[in-house]
ZALUMLUM-17738 format. One record per residue: x, y, z of N, C-alpha, C, CB in turn; residue in three letters. Coordinates in steps of 0.02 Angstrom, whole numbers, plus 50000, padded with zeros to 5 digits. Each point is the difference from the previous one (the first is absolute). Glycine has a CB too. Layout:
% ZALUMLUM-17738
XYZXYZXYZXYZALA...
% end
This chain:
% ZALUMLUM-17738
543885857756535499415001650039499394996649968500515011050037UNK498944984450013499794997149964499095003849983501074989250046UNK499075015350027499495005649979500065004950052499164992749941UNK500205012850067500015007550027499345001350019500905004549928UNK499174996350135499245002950040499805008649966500414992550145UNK499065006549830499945008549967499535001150062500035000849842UNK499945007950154499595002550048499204999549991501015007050016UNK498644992650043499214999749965499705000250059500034992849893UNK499455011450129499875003450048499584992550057499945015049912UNK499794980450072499394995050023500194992449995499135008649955UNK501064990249979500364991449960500765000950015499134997949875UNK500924996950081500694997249993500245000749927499784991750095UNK500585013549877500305001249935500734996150000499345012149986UNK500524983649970500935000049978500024998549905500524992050150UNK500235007049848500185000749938500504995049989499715011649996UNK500254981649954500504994850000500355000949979499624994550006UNK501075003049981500335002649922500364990849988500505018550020UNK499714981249935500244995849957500194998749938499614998850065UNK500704997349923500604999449921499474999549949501174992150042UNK498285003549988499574999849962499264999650021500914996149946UNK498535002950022499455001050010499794994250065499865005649866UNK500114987250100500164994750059500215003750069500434991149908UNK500395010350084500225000650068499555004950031501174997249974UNK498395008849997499655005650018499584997350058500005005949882UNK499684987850083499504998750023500004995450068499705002349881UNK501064992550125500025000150048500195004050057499934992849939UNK500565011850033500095004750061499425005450025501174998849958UNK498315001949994499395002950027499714992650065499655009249852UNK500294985850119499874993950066500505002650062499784987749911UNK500765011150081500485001850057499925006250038500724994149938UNK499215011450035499475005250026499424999550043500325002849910UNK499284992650069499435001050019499924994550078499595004249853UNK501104990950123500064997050065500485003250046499684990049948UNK500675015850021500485002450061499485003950030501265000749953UNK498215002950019499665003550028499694996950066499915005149890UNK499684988250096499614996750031500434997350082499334997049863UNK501265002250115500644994650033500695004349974499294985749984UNK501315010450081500684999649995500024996649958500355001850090UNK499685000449826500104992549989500534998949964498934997750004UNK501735004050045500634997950000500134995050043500275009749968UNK499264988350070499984994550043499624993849987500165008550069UNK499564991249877499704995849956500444995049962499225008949994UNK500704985150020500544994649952499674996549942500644996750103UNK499715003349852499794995849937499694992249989500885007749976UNK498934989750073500134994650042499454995049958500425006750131UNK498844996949836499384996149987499815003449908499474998750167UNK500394996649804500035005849918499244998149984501484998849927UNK498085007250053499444998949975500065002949938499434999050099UNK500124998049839499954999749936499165002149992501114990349980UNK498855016949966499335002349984499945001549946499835003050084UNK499884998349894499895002949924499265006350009500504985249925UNK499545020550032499435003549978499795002049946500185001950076UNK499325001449924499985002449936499925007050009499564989949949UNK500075012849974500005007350003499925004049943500624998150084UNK498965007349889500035001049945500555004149988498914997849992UNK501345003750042500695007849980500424997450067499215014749945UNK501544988350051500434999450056499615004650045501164997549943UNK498515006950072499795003550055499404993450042500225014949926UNK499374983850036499514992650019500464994050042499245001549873UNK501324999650072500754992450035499995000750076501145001449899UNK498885005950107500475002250053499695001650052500725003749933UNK498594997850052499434999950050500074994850007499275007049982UNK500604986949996499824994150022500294995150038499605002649924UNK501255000450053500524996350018499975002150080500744999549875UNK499445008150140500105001050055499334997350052500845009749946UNK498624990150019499234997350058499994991849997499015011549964UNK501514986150004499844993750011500694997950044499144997949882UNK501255005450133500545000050031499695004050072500924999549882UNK498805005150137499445000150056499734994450025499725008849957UNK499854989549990499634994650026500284994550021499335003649941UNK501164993350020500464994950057500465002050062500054994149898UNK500085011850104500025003250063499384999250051500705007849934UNK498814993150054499395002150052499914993649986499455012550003UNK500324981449970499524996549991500594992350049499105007649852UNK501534992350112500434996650016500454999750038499694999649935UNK500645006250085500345003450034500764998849981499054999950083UNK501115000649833500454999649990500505006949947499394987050038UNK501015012649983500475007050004500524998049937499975003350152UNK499875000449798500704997849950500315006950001499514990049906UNK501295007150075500365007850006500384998649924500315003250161UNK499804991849800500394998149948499374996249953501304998750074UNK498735003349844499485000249945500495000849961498905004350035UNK500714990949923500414999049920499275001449973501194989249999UNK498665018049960499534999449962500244998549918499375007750094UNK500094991449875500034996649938499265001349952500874990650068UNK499235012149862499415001249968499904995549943500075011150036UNK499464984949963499754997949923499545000949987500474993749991UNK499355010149948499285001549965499765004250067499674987849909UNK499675012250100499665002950042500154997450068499215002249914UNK501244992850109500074995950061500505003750034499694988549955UNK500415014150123500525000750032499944996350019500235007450012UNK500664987250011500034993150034500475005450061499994986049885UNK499965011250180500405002150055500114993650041499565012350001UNK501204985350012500154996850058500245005050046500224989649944UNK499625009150105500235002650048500114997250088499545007449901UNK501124995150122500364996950057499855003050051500834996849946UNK498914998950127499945004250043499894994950097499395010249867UNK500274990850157500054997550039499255003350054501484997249960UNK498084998150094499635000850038499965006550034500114989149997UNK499535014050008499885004750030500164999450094499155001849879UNK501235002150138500134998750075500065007550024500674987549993UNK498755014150042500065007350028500555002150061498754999549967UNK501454993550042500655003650056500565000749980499654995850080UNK500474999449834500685000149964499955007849952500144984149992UNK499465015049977499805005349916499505006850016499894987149911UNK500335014050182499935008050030499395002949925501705002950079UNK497854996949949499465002449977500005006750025499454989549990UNK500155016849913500215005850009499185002449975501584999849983UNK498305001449939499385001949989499544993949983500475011249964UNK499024989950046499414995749974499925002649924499314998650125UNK500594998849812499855001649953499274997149988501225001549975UNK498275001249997499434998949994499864999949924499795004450114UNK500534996949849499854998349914500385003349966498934998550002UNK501334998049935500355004449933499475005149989500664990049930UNK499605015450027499445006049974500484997749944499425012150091UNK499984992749850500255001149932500185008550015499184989349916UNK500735014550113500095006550011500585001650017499055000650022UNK501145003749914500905003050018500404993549947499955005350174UNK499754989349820500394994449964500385001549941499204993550038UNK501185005249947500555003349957500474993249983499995013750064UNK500274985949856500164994049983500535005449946498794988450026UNK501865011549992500465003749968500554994249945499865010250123UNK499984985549825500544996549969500485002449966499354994050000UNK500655012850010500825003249981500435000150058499575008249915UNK500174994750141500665001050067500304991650014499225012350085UNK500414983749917499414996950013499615002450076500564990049920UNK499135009450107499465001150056499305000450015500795003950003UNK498974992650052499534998550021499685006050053500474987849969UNK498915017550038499835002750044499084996150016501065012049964UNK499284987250112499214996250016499895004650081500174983549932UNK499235018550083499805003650052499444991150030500095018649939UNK499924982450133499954993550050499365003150032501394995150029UNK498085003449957499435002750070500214995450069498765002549911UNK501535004150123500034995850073499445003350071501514997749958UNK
% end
């Protein structure tokens, strides 16, 4: 399971899990695009390459997930597959995905921004909790 819708009366709560911290973080992405989109209907088809920064993994992960928004909204591109990667203060992310097409990738919520509220960074289970202002 690559994550879990938690309950939350207004947003969008979920919870990633993974082998490891990396995988956390992409399956918090995959989340946040199943939320947005089917995005089992999404193909691996186009790979974009980013990097961030951040003073703490909670900063990473803000940043990661709003800059993964933003090429959503700005570009209109949909990744469902991420190889994250840490050096020093740098998260590097490739990630696989394909054009946004509202008649293929059945559009579900609008997401309107990462929050830091509720954020939760677990490196023992490992797991990711990120709440979605939608």
């Amino acid at each position: 399971m690559k994550y879990e819708r938690l309950e939350h009366t207004a947003d969008v709560l979920i919870k990633a899990f993974g082998n490891s911290i990396e995988e956390c973080f992409g399956n918090a992405a995959y989340a946040m695009f199943d939320t947005i989109l089917d995005a089992s209907a999404v193909e691996p088809l186009k790979t974009v390459r980013f990097s961030i920064d951040g003073d703490n993994l909670y900063d990473k992960l803000y940043n990661f997930l709003s800059e993964l928004l933003y090429l959503f909204d700005a570009e209109h591109f949909v990744p469902v597959e991420f190889k994250v990667s840490f050096s020093q203060d740098i998260l590097t992310c490739e990630s696989k995905g394909e054009q946004y097409n509202p008649v293929k990738h059945d559009p579900k919520t609008e997401i309107k921004a990462v929050t830091y509220h509720k954020m939760n960074i677990d490196l023992n289970e490992p797991s990711i909790t990120v709440l979605f202002d939608v």
